[in-house]
N, C-alpha and C positions, 0 to 999 in steps of 0.2 A: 771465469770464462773469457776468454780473446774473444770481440765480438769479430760476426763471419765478415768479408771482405764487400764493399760494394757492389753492384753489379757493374760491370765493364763498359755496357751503354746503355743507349733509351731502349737499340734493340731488344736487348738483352731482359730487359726489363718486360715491355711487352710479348713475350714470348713467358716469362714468370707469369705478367698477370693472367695468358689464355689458358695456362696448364692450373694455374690456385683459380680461379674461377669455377672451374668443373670440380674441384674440390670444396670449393664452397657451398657449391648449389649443390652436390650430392650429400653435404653436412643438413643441409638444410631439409630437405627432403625427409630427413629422419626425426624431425621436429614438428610436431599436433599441429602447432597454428599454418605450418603450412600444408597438410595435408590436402588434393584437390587445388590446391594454390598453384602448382606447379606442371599439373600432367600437361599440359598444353604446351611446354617449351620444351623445344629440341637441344639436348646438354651439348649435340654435337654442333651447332651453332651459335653459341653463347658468346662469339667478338663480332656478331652480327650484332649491328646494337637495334636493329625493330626484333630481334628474337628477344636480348638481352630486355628492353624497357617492356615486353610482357610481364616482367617478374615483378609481382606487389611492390611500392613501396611500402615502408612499415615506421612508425615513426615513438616516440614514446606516449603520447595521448594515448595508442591502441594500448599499451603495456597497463597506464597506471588503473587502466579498466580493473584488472585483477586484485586479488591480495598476493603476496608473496606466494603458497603452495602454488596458484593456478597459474602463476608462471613460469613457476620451474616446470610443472607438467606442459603447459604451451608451449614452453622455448626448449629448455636445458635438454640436452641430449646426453650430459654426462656422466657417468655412475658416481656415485659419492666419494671412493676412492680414489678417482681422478681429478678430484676438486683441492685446490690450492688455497682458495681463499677467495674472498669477495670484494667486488669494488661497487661501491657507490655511485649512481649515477650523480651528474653535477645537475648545476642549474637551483638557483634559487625561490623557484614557485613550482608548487605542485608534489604534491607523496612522491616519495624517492624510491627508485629500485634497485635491487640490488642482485648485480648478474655475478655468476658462479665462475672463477676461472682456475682452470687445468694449469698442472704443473708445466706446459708446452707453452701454453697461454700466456703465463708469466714471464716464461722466456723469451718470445717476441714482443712480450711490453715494457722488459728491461732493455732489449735492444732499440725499442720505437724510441723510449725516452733517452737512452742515452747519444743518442745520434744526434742529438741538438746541441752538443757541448761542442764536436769539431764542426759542425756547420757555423757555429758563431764565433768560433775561434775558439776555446774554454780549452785545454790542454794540461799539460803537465805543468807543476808547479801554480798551480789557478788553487784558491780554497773558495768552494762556495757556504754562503749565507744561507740556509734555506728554511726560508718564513711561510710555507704551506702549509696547513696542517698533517700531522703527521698519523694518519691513523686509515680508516677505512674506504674512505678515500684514495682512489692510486695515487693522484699527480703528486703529493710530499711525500710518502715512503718508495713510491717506484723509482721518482729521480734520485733520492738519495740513495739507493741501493744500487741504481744505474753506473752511478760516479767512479764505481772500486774498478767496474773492467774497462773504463775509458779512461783511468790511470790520473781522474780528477779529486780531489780533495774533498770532503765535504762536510759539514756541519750540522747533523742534524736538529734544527733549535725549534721548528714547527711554529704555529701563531701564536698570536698576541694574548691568549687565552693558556697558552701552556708554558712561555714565556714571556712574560710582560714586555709591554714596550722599550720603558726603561731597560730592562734587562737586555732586550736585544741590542737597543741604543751600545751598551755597554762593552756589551761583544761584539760588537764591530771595530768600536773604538782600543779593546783588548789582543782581539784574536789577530784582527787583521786583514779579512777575506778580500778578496778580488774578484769576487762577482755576489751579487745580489740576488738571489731567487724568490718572488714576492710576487701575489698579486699586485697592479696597480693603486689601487686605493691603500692598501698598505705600505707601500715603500713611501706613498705622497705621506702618510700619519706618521711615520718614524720620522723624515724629514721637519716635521711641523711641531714634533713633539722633541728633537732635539732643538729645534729654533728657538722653544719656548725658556729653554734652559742654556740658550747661550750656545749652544755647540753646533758648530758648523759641517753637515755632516758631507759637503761637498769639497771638502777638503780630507775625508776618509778615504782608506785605501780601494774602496770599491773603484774598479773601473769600469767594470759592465754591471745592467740590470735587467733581468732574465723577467720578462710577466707572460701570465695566464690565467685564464679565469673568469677574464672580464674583457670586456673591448678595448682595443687602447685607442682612441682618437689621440690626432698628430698633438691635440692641445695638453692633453693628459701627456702623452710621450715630449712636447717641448716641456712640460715643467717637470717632468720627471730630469730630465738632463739637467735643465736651470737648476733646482737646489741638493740633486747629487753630482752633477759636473760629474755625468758617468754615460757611457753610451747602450741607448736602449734596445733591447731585442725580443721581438715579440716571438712565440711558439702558441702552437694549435692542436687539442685533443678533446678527446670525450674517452667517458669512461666504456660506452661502446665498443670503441675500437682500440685505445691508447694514444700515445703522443703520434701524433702525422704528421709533424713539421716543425720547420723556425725559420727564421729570416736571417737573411745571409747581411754580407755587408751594406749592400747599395739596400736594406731595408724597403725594398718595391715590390712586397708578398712574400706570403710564405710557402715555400718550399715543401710537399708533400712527398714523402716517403711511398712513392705511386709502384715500387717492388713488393710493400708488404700491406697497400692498400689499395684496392681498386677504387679511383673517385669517377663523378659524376657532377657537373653543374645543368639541371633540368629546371626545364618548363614547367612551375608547380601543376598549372593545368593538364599541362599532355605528361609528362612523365618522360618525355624527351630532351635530350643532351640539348643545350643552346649553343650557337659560335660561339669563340671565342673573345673575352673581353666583354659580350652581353650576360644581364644578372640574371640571376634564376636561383634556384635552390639545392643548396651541396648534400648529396647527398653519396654515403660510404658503403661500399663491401668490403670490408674486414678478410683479407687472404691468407693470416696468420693466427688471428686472434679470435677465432670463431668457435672453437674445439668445445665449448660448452652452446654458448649462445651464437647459433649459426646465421647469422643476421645478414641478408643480402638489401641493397639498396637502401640504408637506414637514413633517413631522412632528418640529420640535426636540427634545421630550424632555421643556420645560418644562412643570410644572404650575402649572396657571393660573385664576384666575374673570375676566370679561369683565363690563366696569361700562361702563355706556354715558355718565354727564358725569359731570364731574369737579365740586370744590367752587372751584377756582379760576375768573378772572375770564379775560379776554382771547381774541383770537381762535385759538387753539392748542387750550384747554380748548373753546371753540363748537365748533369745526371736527370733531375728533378722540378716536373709546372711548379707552379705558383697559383695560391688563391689569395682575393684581396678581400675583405670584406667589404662591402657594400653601403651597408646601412643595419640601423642597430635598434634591437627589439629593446623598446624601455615605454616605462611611463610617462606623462604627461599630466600639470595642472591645469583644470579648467576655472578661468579667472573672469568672474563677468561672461561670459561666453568666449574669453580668449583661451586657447590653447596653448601652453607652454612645455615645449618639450624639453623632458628632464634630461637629455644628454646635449641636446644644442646649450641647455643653460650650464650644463654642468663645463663645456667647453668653452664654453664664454667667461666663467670667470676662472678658471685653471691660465688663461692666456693674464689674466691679469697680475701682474708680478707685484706688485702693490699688495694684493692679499694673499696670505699665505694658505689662509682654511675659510670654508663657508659651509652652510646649510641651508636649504631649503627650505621652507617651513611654510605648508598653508592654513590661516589664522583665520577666522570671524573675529570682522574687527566692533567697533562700540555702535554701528549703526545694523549690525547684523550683517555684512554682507564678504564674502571672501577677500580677502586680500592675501598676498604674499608678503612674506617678510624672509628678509636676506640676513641671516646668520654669520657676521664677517669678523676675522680677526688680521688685523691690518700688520705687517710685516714691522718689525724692531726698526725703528729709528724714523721711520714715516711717518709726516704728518696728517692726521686720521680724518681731518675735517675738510679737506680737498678728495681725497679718496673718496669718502662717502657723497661728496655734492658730483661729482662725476659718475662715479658707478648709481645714482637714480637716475640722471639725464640717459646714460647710456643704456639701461632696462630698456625706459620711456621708448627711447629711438628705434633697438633692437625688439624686443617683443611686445609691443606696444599695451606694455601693462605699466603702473603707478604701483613700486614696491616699497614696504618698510624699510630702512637698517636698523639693524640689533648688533651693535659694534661690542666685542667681547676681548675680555682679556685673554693673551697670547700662549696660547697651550688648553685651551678653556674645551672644544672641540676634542681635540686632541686625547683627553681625559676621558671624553663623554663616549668617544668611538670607541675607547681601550677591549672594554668585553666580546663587540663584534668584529667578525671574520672578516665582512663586508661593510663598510661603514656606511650606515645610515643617512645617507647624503639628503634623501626628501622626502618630509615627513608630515604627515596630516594630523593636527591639533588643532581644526574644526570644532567651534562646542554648538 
């Protein structure tokens, strides 16, 4: 399939989202949970936005209430026959759901994903890497099916679990690819787990590296460049709606796809659109990819500010806002009564280029009382007993906790993350 042409402007655009709108909410209408949910809005004023923020938000907590039948009777409007297949919702805490998509469905989410290959540059003659899993989940078989009619290359190799590290190591170093597709924690593991074996994987032909999945903080995204010496490009989806974005050159947000998704950055409390640039909560209507699960205003979770143009050139940055993320939903050690949050730490030592891999680890120590201990494997040729006396002083400074090191042979981590998707990064071993 030739995918359909852009739209011509932002007009052009806004005139799509007021006509799929009233197609949305009349999708919706035909679906149990919103029964009664809706009689009170006028469909003929739906770009009024005090008519439009009447409309529930809905978010997954309301969904994982059910088991699978009572959702499809809640949500699915579509006859069996018109069901293609199923995507996984993401996110790593909480029972997973799983929404029903129509053959139509599929097709605007082979479109959603492949729109990120010429927004980042990714063209002809490009072969991608692609370390997503490949299975029930959209984001690894959507993209890689995306690739044939945007005339990209691709590789289907999936994770670390269906292709060994090593192995992928391999093929990279075999095949050749010029772009990487990988969550963040996994391109940092290839990297660490080629280091332990001598090979340089910043000198492979990868030039770009494609992540999603996870947050990428600038500290994660500088060392991703540091030891693949490759330029990073983040993309934004859920399995709600499909891929809605990626970051263009000047990398200053990402670009939504706002012809085939209506967004929203609201006031969690009112359910109100905030200015621009102030944070709130992004929340999607799906103007394509609703044909099963008609979902209006779905409330991801993520926190966000909404930037209307980018500083980059081309028709991707003209066409299409920007959202930046905000701040990032994670855990946190409590130490002594100190709180340690696991992504500023996780930030904190990605920026240190002296370590290549670490983990987290909260221990009882020999007087019974919590401590932290820092899991560190020090980069080839470094001397390891200045790293370690500076990375305690620096904890001490920055999160004013008193941490262990657990200095570990080089590839040691690396081996231990191999089975998971997500690596393990902080872990409680509390007795």
């Amino acid at each position: 399939m030739t995918p359909p042409p852009l739209p011509s402007s932002r007009d052009e655009i806004r005139k799509i989202q007021s006509e799929r709108k009233k197609v949305a909410f009349e999708r919706a209408r035909k679906a149990a949970w919103y029964q009664g949910k809706l009689d009170h809005i006028d469909p003929d004023k739906l770009d009024d936005p005090d008519e439009w923020s009447k409309i529930p938000i809905i978010d997954k907590d309301q969904l994982r209430q059910w088991d699978h039948a009572t959702f499809m009777e809640q949500i699915n409007i579509a006859p069996p026959e018109a069901i293609s297949e199923y995507w996984r919702s993401g996110g790593s805490t909480g029972k997973p759901v799983f929404y029903p998509r129509t053959f139509e469905d599929v097709t605007y989410g082979l479109l959603s994903w492949g729109r990120s290959f010429p927004c980042i540059g990714i063209g002809a003659g490009d072969l991608c890497h692609n370390s997503f899993p490949i299975g029930i989940h959209p984001a690894g078989q959507i993209w890689a099916r995306s690739a044939h009619d945007f005339g990209v290359g691709m590789n289907w190799v999936g994770a670390g679990t269906a292709v060994p590290s090593a192995g992928q190591i391999e093929l990279i170093r075999t095949i050749k690819p010029t772009v990487l597709i990988a969550m963040p924690s996994f391109a940092i593991h290839l990297a660490n787990l080629a280091d332990a074996e001598g090979i340089d994987l910043g000198s492979s032909s990868v030039r770009i590296i494609v992540t999603s999945a996870e947050t990428l903080s600038e500290a994660k995204r500088e060392k991703l460049q540091r030891v693949w010496n490759a330029e990073v490009y983040d993309v934004f989806g859920m399995s709600e709606a499909g891929l809605m974005g990626a970051e263009s050159k000047a990398h200053d947000g990402i670009h939504i796809w706002t012809d085939l998704f209506y967004i929203e950055v609201v006031d969690p409390e009112t359910g109100r659109q905030v200015p621009e640039g102030e944070i709130g909560t992004f929340c999607v209507t799906p103007l394509y990819t609703g044909h099963a699960t008609p979902f209006l205003r779905w409330n991801s979770g993520d926190i966000v500010t909404y930037i209307d143009r980018s500083a980059s050139d081309g028709v991707h940055a003209e066409l299409f806002p920007m959202i930046k993320h905000a701040s990032r939903t994670t855990g946190f050690f409590k130490i002594r009564g100190v709180n340690v949050n696991h992504a500023e730490l996780e930030d904190f030592m990605f920026r240190n280029p002296a370590i290549n891999d670490f983990q987290g680890v909260l221990v009882t120590d020999d007087s019974g009382l919590e401590t932290m201990r820092l899991r560190i494997e020090v980069k080839r040729g470094v001397d390891p007993a200045p790293v370690e006396a500076e990375l305690l002083k620096a904890v001490k400074h920055t999160f004013e906790v008193t941490a262990e090191i657990e200095r570990l042979d080089t590839g040691s981590l690396a081996k231990a993350f191999e089975g998971s998707i997500k690596a393990p990064r902080f872990v409680d071993e509390r007795t």
